[in-house]
ZAMARGU-4260 file (C-alpha; in steps of 0.2 Angstrom, whole numbers, plus 5000, padded with zeros to 4 digits):
<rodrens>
0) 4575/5167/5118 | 4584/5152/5111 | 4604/5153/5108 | 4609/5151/5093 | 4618/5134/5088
5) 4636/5133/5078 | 4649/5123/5074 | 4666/5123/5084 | 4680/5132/5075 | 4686/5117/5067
10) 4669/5109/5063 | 4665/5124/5055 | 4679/5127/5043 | 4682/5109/5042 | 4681/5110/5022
15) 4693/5124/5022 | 4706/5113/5032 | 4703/5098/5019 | 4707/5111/5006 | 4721/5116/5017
20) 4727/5098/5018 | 4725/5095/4999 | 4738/5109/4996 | 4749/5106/5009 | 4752/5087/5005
25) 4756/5089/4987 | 4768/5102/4990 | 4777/5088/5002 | 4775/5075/4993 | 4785/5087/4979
30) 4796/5094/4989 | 4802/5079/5001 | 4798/5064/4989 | 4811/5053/4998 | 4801/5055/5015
35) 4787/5051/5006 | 4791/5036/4997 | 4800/5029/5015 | 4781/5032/5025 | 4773/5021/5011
40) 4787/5005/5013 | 4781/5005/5031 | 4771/4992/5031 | 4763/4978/5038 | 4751/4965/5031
45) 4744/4980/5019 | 4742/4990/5034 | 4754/5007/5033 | 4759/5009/5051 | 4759/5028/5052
50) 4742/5029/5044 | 4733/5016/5055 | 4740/5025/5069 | 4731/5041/5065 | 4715/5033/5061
55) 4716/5024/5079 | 4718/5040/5085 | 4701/5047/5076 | 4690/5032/5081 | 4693/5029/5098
60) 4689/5045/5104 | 4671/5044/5096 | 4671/5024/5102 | 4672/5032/5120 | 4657/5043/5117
65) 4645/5026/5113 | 4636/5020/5128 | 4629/5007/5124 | 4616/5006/5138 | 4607/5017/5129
70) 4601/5003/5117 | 4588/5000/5130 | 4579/5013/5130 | 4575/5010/5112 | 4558/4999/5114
75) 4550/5015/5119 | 4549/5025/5102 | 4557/5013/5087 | 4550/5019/5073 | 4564/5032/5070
80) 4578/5019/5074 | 4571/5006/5061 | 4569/5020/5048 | 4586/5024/5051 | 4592/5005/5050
85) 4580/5004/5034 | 4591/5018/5025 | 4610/5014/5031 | 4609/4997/5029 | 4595/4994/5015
90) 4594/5008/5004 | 4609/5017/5006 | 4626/5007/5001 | 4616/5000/4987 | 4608/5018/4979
95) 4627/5025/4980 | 4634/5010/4970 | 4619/5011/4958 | 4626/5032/4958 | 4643/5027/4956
100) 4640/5013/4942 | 4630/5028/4932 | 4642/5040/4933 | 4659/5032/4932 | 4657/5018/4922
105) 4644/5023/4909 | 4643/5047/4912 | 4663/5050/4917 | 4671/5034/4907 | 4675/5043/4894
110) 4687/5056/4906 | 4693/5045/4916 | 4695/5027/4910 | 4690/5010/4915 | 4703/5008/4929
115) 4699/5023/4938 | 4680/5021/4933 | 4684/5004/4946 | 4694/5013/4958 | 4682/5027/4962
120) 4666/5018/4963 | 4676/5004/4976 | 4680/5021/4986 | 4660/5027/4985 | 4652/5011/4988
125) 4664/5009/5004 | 4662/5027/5010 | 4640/5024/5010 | 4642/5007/5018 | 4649/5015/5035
130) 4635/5025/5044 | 4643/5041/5053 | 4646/5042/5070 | 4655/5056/5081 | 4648/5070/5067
135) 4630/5065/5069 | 4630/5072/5088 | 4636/5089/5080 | 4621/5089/5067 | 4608/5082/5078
140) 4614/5098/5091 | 4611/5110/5078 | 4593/5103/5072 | 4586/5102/5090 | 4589/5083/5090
145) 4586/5073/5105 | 4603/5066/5113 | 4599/5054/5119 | 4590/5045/5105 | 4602/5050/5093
150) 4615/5041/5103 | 4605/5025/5100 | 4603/5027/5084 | 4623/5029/5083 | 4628/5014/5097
155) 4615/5001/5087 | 4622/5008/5069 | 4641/5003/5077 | 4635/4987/5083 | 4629/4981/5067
160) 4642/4987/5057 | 4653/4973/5066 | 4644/4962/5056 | 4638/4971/5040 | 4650/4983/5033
165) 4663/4967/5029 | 4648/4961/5019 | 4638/4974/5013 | 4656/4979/5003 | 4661/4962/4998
170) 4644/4960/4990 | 4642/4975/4980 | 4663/4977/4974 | 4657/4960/4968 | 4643/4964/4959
175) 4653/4979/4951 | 4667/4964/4945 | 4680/4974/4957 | 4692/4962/4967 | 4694/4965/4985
180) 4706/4952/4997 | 4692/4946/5010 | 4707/4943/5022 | 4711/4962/5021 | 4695/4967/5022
185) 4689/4957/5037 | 4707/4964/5045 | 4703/4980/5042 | 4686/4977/5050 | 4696/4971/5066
190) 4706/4983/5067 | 4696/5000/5064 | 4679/4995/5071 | 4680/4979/5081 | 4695/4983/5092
195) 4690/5002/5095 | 4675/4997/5099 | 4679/4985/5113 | 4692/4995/5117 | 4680/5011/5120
200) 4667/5000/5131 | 4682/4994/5142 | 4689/5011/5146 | 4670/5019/5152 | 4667/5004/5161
205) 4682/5005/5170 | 4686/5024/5172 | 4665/5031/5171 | 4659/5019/5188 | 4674/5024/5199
210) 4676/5041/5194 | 4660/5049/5185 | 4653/5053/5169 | 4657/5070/5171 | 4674/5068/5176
215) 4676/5057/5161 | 4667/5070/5149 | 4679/5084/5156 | 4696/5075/5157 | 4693/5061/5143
220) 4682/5066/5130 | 4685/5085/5129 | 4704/5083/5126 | 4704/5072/5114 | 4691/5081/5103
225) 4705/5090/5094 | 4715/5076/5092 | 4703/5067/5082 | 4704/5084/5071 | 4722/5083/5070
230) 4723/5067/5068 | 4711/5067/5052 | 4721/5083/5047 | 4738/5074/5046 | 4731/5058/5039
235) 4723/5069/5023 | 4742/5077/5022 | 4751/5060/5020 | 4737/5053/5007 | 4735/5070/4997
240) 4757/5068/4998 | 4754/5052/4988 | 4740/5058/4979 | 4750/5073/4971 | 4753/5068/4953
245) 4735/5060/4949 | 4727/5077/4956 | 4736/5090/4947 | 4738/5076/4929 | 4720/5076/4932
250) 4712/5088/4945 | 4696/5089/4938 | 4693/5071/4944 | 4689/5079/4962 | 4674/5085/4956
255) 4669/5071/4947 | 4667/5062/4961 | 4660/5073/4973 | 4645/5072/4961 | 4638/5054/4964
260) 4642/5059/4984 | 4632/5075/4985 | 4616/5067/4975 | 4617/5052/4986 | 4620/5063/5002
265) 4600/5073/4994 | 4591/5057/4992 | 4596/5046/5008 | 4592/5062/5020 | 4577/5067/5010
270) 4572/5049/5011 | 4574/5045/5030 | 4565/5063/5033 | 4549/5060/5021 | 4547/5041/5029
275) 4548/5051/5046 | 4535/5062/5042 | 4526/5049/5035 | 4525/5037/5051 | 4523/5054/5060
280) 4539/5052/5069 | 4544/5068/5079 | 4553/5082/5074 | 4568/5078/5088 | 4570/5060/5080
285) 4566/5065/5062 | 4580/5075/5057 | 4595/5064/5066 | 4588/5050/5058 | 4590/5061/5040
290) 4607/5066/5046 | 4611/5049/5049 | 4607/5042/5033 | 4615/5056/5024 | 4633/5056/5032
295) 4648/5044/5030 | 4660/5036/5045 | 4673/5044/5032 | 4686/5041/5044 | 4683/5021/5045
300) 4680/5024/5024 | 4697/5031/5023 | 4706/5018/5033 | 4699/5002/5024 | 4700/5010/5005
305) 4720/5012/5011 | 4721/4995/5016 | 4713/4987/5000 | 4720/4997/4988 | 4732/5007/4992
310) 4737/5027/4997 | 4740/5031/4978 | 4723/5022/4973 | 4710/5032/4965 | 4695/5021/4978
315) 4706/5030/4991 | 4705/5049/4982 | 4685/5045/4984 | 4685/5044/5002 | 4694/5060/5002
320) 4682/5069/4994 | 4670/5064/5005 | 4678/5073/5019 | 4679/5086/5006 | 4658/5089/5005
325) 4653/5080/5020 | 4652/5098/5030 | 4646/5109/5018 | 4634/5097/5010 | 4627/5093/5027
330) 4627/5110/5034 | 4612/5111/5020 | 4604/5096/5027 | 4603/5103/5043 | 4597/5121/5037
335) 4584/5111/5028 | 4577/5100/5043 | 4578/5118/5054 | 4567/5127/5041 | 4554/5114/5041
340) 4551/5110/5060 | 4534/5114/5056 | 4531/5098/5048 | 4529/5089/5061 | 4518/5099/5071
345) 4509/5080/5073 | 4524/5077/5087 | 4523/5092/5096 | 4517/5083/5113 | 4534/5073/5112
350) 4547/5088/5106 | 4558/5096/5120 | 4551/5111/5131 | 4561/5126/5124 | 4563/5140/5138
</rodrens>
């Protein structure tokens, strides 16, 4: 009999600790606005040093958990890889900003103006152009998908986003006549992805050969899982504290923009998941590579939008409700792939022997 998979406790109620976080940091930004206002002047270069510590401390945990030798291995099935590549870099960014122009600048303008019609479709367009990372190992566990694949499909997505996300972002908040600093943007870049990254090959080269990768599992990894958590938690505190007055002047915008997000989220996994079926890719492969073109690398989303535009800035508010979806919204996805295994009966040969 096969156990049943679930979430961790915070995984699983991860919505409901955004919600959390959306409460708690208005009610401190109201009540302490002086402690607010002195975490905003601290800054550097248009980074807020108390923020960019806390994203550090949720993306180099999941940089550890990239092994990039993995990449190797990819020769031997590809096509779910290159389907996965096809939708987070091709399809993806570009059908969320095609979303996002149709809702908040021609559906939603009306409600909520031109300049925050900008702001959020900067803060969707960037959320879609960075795959997800560390949460795809938690869906592809809970639609039977196969580990080790899925951790190619991850290290390869967080190798190119070295040298597409800066692109991709500039391109399309471009296109959408929306100004972004390219100095700040490229610094972001180095400084959320780039030196994580490096930073996460350096310390398992150094601490996995001398003392094991399940030593480094059980005393690197596994405590810092919740501080990734806690991390997130804190930084949603501090951003819903500066948020405070847009969201209760105007607190339907939250569901506004969670709109575009969830549409986009339906089409990108149903996409990847129909080409699988199509190129009879099997099942193990197919539903990561849905799950993978469905989620968002919020945390890195979060981080950047902060450093273009600002705590207080609406492109900032969209990330957030990303986090605010994600779970639920994939949780669906994932449900969906479980219920429809028998669809690719064609790759039976190559799924997993289930005892």
């Amino acid at each position: 009999m096969s156990i049943e998979k679930r979430l961790d406790f915070f995984e699983r109620y991860l919505s409901l600790w955004v919600a959390l976080c959306i409460v708690i940091g208005i009610g401190f930004g109201k009540l302490f606005p002086g402690v607010v206002d002195s975490l905003s002047k601290m800054e550097i270069s248009h980074v807020n040093l108390p923020i960019a510590v806390l994203i550090w401390l949720m993306i180099y945990p999941m940089m550890l958990k990239i092994d990039f030798s993995a990449i190797l291995k990819v020769g031997n099935r590809p096509k779910g890889l290159f389907i996965t590549l096809f939708v987070n870099w091709l399809v993806k960014p570009f059908s969320m900003a095609l979303l996002g122009w149709f809702f908040f600048k021609y559906v939603f303008i009306g409600l909520i103006g031109e300049q925050m019609a900008n702001e959020y479709l900067a803060g969707t367009i960037i959320l879609a152009a960075a795959p997800c990372t560390a949460m795809v190992f938690v869906w592809s566990y809970l639609t039977d998908g196969d580990p080790a694949y899925t951790l190619v499909q991850v290290a390869v997505n967080d190798l190119l986003m070295l040298v597409l996300f800066a692109p991709i972002v500039m391109f399309l908040l471009g296109v959408s006549d929306i100004v972004v600093p390219k100095d700040v943007l490229f610094m972001s870049v180095l400084l959320y992805i780039v030196i994580p990254l490096v930073a996460g090959y350096i310390t398992r080269r150094i601490l996995i050969p001398s003392r094991g990768e399940e030593w480094f599992n059980e005393k690197i990894l596994t405590p810092l899982k919740p501080v990734t958590i806690i991390a997130l938690l804190v930084t949603l505190v501090i951003i819903f504290a500066f948020q405070g007055e847009v969201i209760t002047n105007n607190w339907f915008s939250i569901i506004l923009i969670a709109i575009p997000i969830i549409i986009q989220v339906y089409f990108n996994s149903s996409l990847a998941y129909g080409l699988a079926k199509y190129f009879k890719v099997p099942h193990n492969i197919a539903s990561p590579a849905a799950l993978i073109g469905a989620s968002n690398f919020f945390e890195l989303a979060v981080a950047v939008t902060i450093s273009l535009f600002g705590l207080t800035s609406g492109a900032t508010l969209a990330t957030v409700v990303g986090v605010l979806v994600e779970v639920p919204v994939m949780l669906s996805v994932c449900s969906f792939c479980n219920r429809t295994q028998h669809w690719f009966d064609f790759g039976s040969q190559l799924t997993k022997e289930k005892g």
